[in-house]
C-alpha positions, 0 to 999 in steps of 0.5 A, a space after each residue: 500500500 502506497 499510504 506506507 509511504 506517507 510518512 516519506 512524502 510528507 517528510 520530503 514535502 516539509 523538507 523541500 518547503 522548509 529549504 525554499 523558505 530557508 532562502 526566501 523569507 530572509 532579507 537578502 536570502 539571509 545566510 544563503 547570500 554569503 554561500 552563493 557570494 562566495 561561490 561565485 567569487 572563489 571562481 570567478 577570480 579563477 578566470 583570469 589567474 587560470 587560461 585552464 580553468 577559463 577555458 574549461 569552463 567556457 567550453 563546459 557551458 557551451 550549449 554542445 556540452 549539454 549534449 554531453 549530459 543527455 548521452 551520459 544520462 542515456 548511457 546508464 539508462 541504456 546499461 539497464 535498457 540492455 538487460 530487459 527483454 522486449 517488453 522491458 525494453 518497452 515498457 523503458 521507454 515509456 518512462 523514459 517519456 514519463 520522465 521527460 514529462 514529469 520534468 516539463 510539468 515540474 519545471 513549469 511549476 518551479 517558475 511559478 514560485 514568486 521569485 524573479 532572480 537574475 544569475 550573478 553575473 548580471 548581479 554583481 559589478 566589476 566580475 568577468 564575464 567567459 563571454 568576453 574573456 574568451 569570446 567563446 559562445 558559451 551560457 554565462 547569464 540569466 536573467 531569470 536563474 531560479 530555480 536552475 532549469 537544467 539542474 532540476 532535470 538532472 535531480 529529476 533523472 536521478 530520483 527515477 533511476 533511483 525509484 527503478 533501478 536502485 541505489 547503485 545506480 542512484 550514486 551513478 545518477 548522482 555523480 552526473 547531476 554534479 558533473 553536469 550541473 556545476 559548470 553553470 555555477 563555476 561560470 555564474 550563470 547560476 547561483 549555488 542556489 538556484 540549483 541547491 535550493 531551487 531545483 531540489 525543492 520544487 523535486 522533493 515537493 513534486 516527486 515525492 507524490 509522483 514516485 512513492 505512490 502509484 501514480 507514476 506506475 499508472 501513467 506508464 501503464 496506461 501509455 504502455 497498453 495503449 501503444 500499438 503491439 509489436 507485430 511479429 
């Protein structure tokens, strides 16, 4: 019985709110304001010491590189993918569309949150910029950062791999929401924030309900008996 969870969810929700809170209700965002400041300083003065460190991060946030975190998310998916037989292999790729929906639905409820936020970059005066350092096209502002877009679907991927395919792979899962989501925050595109507080609250709210009941399993199967049968 899924109520068996209750508990969980309504933990995860007080959870999630308590950390949106944490950063809203405070004047300046409080104690948050000196971590994202810090953050962000501590590499941005990297850019200039560093021609490495630069150039890493502009090409890390070129929207190429994006590509690089669907192929890594792909490539554990597809690991698991492998090992299923044809109705596995199936019923796969019906979540993997659930998935993507569930992160266009959470991501447009994450900007409805009452906050409007420009990334640092766009906040702080006399900061260098990877744009104009480099003159390389890479993503280094936002005049709307919160929360983080990107981050918020790399925790999303990781909390399905998490619901189906264990913890091992979770760990995986997790290792790439890292990779993939702190070069917009080494480049000042985003706040620690933005994907900290911001990504991870709007999930913690979101999927608790969509995962630890039923509700998830039954739009899977609901897609899953309605596509055409594979004719042999």
């Amino acid at each position: 019985m899924w109520r068996r969870n209750l508990p969980a969810i309504l933990l995860l929700n007080a959870a999630g709110i308590a950390l949106f809170l944490s950063w809203y209700l405070p004047a300046n965002h409080g104690f948050w304001f000196g971590i994202d400041s810090s953050i962000f300083f501590y590499f941005n003065q990297h850019l200039v010491t560093s021609p490495t460190f630069l150039w890493l991060v502009a090409i890390t946030n070129n929207r190429a590189f994006d590509g690089l975190s669907l192929i890594a998310m792909g490539l554990l998916y597809l690991y698991f993918y492998r090992k299923q037989d044809s109705a596995g292999r199936r019923r796969l790729l019906v979540t993997g569309v659930v998935m993507l929906l569930t992160a266009v639905v959470l991501n447009q409820a994450g900007h409805l949150l009452p906050v409007k936020h420009s990334s640092p970059t766009l906040t702080f005066e006399n900061i260098h910029r990877v744009s104009e350092l480099t003159g390389f096209p890479t993503k280094d502002a936002s005049k709307d950062s919160f929360p983080g877009d990107h981050g918020m679907m790399l925790i999303i991927f990781a909390c399905f791999i998490l619901r189906y395919f264990g913890k091992g792979a979770f760990a995986v899962a997790l290792a790439i929401v890292v990779i993939f989501s702190l070069p917009r925050i080494m480049i000042g595109a985003h706040w620690f924030t933005d994907v900290a507080v911001g990504s991870l609250s709007v999930v913690l709210v979101g999927i608790s309900w969509w995962l630890l009941t039923p509700a998830c399993d039954k739009l899977i199967d609901w897609i899953n008996a309605r596509l055409p049968a594979k004719r042999h």
